[in-house]
NUDOSE-838121 format. One record per residue (C-alpha): x, y, z; residue in one letter; residue number from 0. Coordinates in steps of 0.05 Angstrom, whole numbers. Layout:
! residues N
NODE       x       y       z  type  seq
NODE       X       Y       Z     a  NUM
...
This chain:
! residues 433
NODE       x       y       z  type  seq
NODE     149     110     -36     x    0
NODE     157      36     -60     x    1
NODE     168       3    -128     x    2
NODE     117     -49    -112     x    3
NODE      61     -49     -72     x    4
NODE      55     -91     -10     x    5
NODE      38    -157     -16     x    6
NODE     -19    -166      36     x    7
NODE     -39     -91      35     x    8
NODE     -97     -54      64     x    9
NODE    -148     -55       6     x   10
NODE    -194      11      18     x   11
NODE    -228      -8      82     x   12
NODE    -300      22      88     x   13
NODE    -282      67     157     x   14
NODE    -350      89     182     x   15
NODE    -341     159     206     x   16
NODE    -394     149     258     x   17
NODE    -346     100     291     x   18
NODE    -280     141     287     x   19
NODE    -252     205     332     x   20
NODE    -197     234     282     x   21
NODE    -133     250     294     x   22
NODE    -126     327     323     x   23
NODE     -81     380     291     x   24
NODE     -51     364     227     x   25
NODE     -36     411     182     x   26
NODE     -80     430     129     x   27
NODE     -78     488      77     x   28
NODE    -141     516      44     x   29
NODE    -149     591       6     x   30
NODE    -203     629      -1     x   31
NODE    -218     692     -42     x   32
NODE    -136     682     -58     x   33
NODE    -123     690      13     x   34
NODE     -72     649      52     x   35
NODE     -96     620     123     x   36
NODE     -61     554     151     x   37
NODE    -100     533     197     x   38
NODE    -120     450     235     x   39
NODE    -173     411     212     x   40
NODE    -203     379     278     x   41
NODE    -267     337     263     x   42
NODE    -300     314     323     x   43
NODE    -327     233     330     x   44
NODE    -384     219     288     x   45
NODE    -374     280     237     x   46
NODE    -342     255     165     x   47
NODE    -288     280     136     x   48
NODE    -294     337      76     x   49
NODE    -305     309      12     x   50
NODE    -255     352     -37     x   51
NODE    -274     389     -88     x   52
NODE    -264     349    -151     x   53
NODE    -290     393    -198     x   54
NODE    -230     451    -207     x   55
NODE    -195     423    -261     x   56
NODE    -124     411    -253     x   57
NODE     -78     471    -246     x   58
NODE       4     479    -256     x   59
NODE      40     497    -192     x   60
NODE      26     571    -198     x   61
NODE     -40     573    -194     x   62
NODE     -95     549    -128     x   63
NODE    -112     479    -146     x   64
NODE     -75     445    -101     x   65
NODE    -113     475     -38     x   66
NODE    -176     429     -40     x   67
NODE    -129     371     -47     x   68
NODE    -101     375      16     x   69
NODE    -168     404      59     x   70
NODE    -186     330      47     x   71
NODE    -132     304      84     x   72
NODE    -136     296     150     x   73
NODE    -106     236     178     x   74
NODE    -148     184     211     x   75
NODE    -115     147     283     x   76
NODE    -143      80     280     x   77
NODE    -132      61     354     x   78
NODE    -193      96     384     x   79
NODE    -243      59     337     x   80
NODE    -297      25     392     x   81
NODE    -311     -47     378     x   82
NODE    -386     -66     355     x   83
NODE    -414    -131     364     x   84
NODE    -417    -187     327     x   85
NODE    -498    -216     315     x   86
NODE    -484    -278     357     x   87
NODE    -554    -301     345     x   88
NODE    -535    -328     284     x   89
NODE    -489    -376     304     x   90
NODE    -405    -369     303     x   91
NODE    -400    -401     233     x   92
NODE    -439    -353     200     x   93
NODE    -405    -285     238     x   94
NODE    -341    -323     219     x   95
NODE    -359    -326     147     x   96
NODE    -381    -257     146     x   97
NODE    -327    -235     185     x   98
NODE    -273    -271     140     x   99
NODE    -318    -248      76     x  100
NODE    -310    -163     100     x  101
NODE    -231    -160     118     x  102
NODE    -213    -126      52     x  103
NODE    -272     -89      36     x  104
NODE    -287     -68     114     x  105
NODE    -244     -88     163     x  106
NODE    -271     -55     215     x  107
NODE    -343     -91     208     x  108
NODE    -284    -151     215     x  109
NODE    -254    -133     271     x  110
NODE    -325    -112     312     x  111
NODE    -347    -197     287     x  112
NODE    -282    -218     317     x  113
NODE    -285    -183     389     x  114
NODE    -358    -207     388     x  115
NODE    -347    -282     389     x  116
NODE    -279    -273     433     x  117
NODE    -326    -238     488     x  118
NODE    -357    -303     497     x  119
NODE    -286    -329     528     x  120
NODE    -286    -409     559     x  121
NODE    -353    -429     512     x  122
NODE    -304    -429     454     x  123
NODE    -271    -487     436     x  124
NODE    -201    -487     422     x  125
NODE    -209    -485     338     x  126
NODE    -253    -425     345     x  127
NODE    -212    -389     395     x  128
NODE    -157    -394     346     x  129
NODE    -205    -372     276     x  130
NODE    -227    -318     321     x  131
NODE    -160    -293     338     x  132
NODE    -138    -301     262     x  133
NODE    -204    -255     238     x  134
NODE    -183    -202     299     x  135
NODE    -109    -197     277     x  136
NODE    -122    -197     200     x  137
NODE    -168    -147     210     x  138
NODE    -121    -100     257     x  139
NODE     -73    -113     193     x  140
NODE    -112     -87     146     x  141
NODE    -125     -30     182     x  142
NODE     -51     -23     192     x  143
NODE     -52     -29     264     x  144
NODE      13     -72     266     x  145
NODE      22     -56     345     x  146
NODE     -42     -81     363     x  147
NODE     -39    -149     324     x  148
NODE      36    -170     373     x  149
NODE     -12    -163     429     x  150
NODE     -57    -203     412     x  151
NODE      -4    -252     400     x  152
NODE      28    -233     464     x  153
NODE     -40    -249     492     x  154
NODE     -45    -327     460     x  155
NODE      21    -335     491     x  156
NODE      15    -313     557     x  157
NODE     -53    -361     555     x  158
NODE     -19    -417     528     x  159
NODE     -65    -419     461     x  160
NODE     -17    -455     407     x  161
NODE     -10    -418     336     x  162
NODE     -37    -453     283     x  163
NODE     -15    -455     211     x  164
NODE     -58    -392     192     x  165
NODE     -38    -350     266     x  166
NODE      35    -364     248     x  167
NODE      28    -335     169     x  168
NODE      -7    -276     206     x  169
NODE      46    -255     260     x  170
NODE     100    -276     202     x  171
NODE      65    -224     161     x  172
NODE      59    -167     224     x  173
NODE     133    -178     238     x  174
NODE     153    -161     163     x  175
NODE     108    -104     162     x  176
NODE     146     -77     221     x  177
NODE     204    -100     182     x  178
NODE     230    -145     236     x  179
NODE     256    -184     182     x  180
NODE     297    -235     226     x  181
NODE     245    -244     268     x  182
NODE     195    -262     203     x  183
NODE     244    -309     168     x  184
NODE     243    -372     210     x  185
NODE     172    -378     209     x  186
NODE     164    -375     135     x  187
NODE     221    -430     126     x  188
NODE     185    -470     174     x  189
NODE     110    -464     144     x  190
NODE     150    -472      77     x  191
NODE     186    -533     103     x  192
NODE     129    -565     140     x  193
NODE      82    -555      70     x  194
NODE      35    -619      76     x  195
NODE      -1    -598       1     x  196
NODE       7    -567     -69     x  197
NODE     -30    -515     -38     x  198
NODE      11    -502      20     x  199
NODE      73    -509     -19     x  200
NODE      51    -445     -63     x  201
NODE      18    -402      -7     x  202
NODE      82    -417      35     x  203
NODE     129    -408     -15     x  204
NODE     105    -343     -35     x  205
NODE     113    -315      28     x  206
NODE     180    -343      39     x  207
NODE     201    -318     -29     x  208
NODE     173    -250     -14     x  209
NODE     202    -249      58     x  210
NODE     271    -263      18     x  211
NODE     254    -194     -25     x  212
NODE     239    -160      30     x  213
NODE     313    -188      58     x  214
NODE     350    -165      -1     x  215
NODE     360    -240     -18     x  216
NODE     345    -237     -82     x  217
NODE     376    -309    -110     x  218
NODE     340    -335     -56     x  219
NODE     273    -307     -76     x  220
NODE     281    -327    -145     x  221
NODE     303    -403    -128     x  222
NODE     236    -408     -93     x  223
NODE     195    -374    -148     x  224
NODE     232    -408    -198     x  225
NODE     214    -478    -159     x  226
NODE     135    -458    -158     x  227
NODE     143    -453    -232     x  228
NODE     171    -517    -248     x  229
NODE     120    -550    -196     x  230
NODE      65    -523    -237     x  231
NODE      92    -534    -318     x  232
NODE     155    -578    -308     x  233
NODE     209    -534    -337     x  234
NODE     226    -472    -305     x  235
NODE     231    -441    -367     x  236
NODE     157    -452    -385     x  237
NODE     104    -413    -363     x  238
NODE      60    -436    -318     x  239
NODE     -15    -424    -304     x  240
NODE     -17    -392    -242     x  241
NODE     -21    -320    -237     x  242
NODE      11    -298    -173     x  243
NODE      67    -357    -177     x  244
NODE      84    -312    -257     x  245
NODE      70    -256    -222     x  246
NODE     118    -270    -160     x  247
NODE     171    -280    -220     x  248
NODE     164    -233    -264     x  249
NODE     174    -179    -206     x  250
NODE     231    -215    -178     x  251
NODE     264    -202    -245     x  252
NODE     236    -138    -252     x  253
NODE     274    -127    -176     x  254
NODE     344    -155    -207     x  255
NODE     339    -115    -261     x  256
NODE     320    -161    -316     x  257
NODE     272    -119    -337     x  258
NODE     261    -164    -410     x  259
NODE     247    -231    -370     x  260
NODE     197    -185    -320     x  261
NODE     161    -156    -397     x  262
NODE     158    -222    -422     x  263
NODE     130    -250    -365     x  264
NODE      74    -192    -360     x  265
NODE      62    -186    -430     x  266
NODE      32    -262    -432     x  267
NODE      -7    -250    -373     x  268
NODE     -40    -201    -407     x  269
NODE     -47    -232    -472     x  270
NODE     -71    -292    -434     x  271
NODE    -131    -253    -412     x  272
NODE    -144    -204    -463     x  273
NODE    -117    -254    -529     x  274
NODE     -64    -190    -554     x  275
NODE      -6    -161    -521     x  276
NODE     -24     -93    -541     x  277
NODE     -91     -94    -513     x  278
NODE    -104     -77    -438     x  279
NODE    -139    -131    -402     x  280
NODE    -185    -127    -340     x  281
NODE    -139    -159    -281     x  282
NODE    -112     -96    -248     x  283
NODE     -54    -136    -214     x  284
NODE     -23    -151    -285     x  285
NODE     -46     -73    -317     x  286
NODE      -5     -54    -260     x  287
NODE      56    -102    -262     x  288
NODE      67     -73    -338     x  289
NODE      43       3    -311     x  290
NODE     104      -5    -262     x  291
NODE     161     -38    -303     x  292
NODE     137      17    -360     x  293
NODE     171      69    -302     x  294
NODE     215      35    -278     x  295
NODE     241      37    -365     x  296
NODE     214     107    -369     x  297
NODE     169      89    -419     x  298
NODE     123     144    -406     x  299
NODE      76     146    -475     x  300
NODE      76      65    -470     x  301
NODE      41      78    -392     x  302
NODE       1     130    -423     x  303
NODE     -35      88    -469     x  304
NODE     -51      43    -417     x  305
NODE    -103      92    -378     x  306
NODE    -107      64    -313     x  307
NODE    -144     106    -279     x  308
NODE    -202     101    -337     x  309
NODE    -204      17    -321     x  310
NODE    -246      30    -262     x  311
NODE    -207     -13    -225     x  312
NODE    -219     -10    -154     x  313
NODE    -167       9     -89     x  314
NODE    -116      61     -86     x  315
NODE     -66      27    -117     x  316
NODE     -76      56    -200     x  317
NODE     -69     130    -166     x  318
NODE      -5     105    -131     x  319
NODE      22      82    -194     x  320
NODE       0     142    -237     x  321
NODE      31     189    -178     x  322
NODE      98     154    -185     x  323
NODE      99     150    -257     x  324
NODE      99     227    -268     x  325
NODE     137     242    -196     x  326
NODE     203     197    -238     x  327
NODE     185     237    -302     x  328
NODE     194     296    -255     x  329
NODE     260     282    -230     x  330
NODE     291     244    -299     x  331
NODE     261     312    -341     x  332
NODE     323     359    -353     x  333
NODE     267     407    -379     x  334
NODE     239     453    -324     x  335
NODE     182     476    -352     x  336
NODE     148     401    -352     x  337
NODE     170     400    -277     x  338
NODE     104     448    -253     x  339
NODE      56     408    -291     x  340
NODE      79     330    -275     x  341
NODE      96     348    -200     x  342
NODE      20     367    -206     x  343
NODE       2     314    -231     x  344
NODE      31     271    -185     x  345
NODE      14     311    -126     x  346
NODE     -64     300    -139     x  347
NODE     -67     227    -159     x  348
NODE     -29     215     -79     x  349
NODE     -78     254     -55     x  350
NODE    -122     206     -91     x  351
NODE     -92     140     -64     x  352
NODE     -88     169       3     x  353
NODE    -167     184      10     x  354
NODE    -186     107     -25     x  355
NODE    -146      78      27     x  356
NODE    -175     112      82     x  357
NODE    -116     147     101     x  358
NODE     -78      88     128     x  359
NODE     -31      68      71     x  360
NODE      44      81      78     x  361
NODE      71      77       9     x  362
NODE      20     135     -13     x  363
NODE      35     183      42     x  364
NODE     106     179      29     x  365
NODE      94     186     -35     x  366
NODE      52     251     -20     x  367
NODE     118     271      17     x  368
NODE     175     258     -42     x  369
NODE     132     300     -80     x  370
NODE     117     359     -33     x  371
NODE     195     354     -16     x  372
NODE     201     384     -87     x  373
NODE     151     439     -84     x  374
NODE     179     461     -25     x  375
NODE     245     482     -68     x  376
NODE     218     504    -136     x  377
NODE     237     572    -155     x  378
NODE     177     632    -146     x  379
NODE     127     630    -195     x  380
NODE     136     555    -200     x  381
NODE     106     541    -134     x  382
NODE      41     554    -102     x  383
NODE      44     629     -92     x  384
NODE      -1     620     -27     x  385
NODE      41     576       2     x  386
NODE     113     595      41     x  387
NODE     163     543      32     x  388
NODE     168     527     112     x  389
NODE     104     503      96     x  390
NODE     110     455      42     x  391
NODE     172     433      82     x  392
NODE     125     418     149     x  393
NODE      78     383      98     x  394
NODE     128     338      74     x  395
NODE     155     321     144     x  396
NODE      83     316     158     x  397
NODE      68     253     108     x  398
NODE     128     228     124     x  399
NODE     122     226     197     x  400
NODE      59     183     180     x  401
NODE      75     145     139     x  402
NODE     127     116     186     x  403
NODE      70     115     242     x  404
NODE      38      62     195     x  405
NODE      95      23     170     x  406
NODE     145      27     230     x  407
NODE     218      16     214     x  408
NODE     202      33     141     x  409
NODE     271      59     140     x  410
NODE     303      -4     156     x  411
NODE     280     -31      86     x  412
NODE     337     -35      31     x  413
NODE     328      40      -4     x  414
NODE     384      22     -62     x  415
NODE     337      46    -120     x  416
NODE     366      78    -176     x  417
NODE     315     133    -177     x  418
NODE     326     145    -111     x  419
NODE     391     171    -127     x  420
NODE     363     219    -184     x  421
NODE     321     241    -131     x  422
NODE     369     270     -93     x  423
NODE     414     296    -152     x  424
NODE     352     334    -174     x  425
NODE     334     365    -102     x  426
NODE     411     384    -107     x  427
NODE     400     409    -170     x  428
NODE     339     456    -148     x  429
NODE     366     480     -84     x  430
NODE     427     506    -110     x  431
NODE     387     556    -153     x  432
């Protein structure tokens, strides 16, 4: 569970079921006529997955509702997916357009353009060898298929095809998602460094800066953020007018723990867009940037009023933050009869982000794991009477397990968090009676 989501994430790709073989034998937990039966969802190729049942309200621990939730969830392996074909009637530029157009919203119609126009091998000249390559490997990203993109770029090496500006962003990208951090960092100091634009200098800088987050460099980060700034108003003081460059800063802050330079930074974003501080705007990154720093100072009423989830803002991300914000309410309440209800809480909106991203984001599953770490110890009566504790335990070891199949090495990241802390003063707390 992060406090910020990824920075190039997978955006709920459109997975066509008629194109996928599931994974086999997870765990999944179902009652009927208040019976208990663990049993494995196995769906064969070409058969969707179970829609849940949306429509049972919301129950505290001690009751069913949980069971639909997790029927839902079976866990997708993206690595058996067949490639299509791209329509190479109608010339490269156009299946690169549409290719480049469908990465976030279906990356697999991405990926089936880009195997399409590398099939046709020597005809390709040299720039479109390397576009092509750049569609296939952004599109194995977004699918979060982070072993599959360093082959490809084993494969441009071992034919001698040179990286480009936009092929050495991408494998700079795959190595920090695999968190091979000092394997990333040279690359974004030389794209930063080698900046020929304005442009560049902000699309390179942003990734260097983020790179240095990811590092634990946090001065570092903030010089470079702080620079963009200045670029962009002349005083890096002054606001400038660029979204992600205010953005970039304000959660930089947020990450040292100036949490009143991070508000004041959000809080104009928003009244930049919606003319009033108090009043929620329609850009979902900035909703979210004050969503999160109203957790992070436990500001639960203030996140309340924002109603994320009735925005109808698009991607799992909103669930994600709505699941965290009552998970920390969980483990900061010293009042254990609000534990029940918020775990529940949180508990279904993961479930939520997990099914919008298709299964494949990290940062929800683990989150689906902190939470069912807790169920697992919560006293009878408090917990899911149809469920035995070994097997909220197996559950939790389950998303976890997954979670690091998607986002290898996830445990190399910096985990210094204050709340991560409470967390485990709280499990301490429930599991000595």
């Amino acid at each position: 569970m992060d406090s910020h989501p990824p920075y190039w994430p997978p955006h709920q790709p459109q997975v066509s079921s008629s194109e996928h073989q599931h994974v086999k034998g997870h765990r999944s937990l179902y009652a009927q006529a208040g019976h208990r039966q663990v049993g494995f969802i196995q769906h064969s190729q070409g058969q969707p997955a179970p829609h849940p049942d949306l429509s049972m309200p919301n129950h505290d621990l001690a009751g069913h509702g949980l069971h639909p939730r997790f029927q839902a969830l079976s866990l997708r392996d993206q690595s058996h997916v067949q490639p299509g074909r791209c329509y190479i009637q109608q010339g490269n530029e156009q299946c690169f357009s549409e290719g480049f157009e469908s990465i976030k919203q279906n990356p697999q119609q991405a990926l089936n353009i880009a195997e399409g126009i590398l099939a046709q091998g020597a005809n390709l000249s040299l720039h479109e060898t390397q576009r092509a390559y750049l569609l296939n490997v952004r599109a194995l990203f977004q699918l979060g298929r982070f072993d599959d993109c360093l082959l490809k770029f084993e494969t441009l090496d071992k034919s001698r095809i040179p990286l480009n500006n936009g092929l050495r962003m991408a494998k700079g990208r795959v190595l920090q998602a695999k968190f091979r951090l000092t394997e990333a960092l040279p690359i974004f100091q030389e794209l930063y460094t080698r900046s020929k634009n304005e442009k560049d200098v902000k699309v390179n800088g942003l990734a260097l800066g983020r790179q240095y987050q990811d590092m634990g460099q946090h001065q570092e980060a903030l010089t470079i953020f702080k620079k963009l700034r200045t670029d962009r108003s002349g005083h890096e003081g002054t606001p400038c007018n660029d979204k992600e460059v205010e953005l970039a800063l304000g959660r930089q802050y947020q990450d040292m723990g100036q949490h009143q330079e991070a508000l004041t930074i959000f809080k104009k974003l928003r009244t930049d867009r919606s003319g009033h501080e108090g009043t929620p705007c329609n850009d979902k990154e900035v909703e979210l940037a004050l969503g999160d720093i109203s957790v992070d100072l436990m500001n639960w009423h203030q996140f309340d009023q924002m109603q994320l989830d009735e925005k109808g803002f698009v991607g799992p991300e909103v669930d994600l933050c709505i699941s965290v914000r009552y998970f920390r309410e969980c483990i900061y309440s010293c009042q254990d009869k609000e534990i029940s209800g918020l775990l529940t809480k949180a508990i279904n909106h993961a479930c939520d982000a997990i099914e919008k991203s298709q299964y494949i984001d990290a940062s929800s599953l683990s989150q689906l794991g902190h939470c069912l770490r807790i169920a697992a110890l919560l006293p009878v009566g408090k917990a899911p009477d149809t469920f035995a504790k070994d097997e909220l335990n197996k559950l939790s070891s389950t998303f976890f397990t997954e979670a690091n199949k998607r986002a290898p090495n996830r445990q190399d990241r910096l985990k210094n968090e204050d709340w991560r802390n409470t967390e485990r003063d709280f499990l301490a707390r429930l599991s000595s009676g």
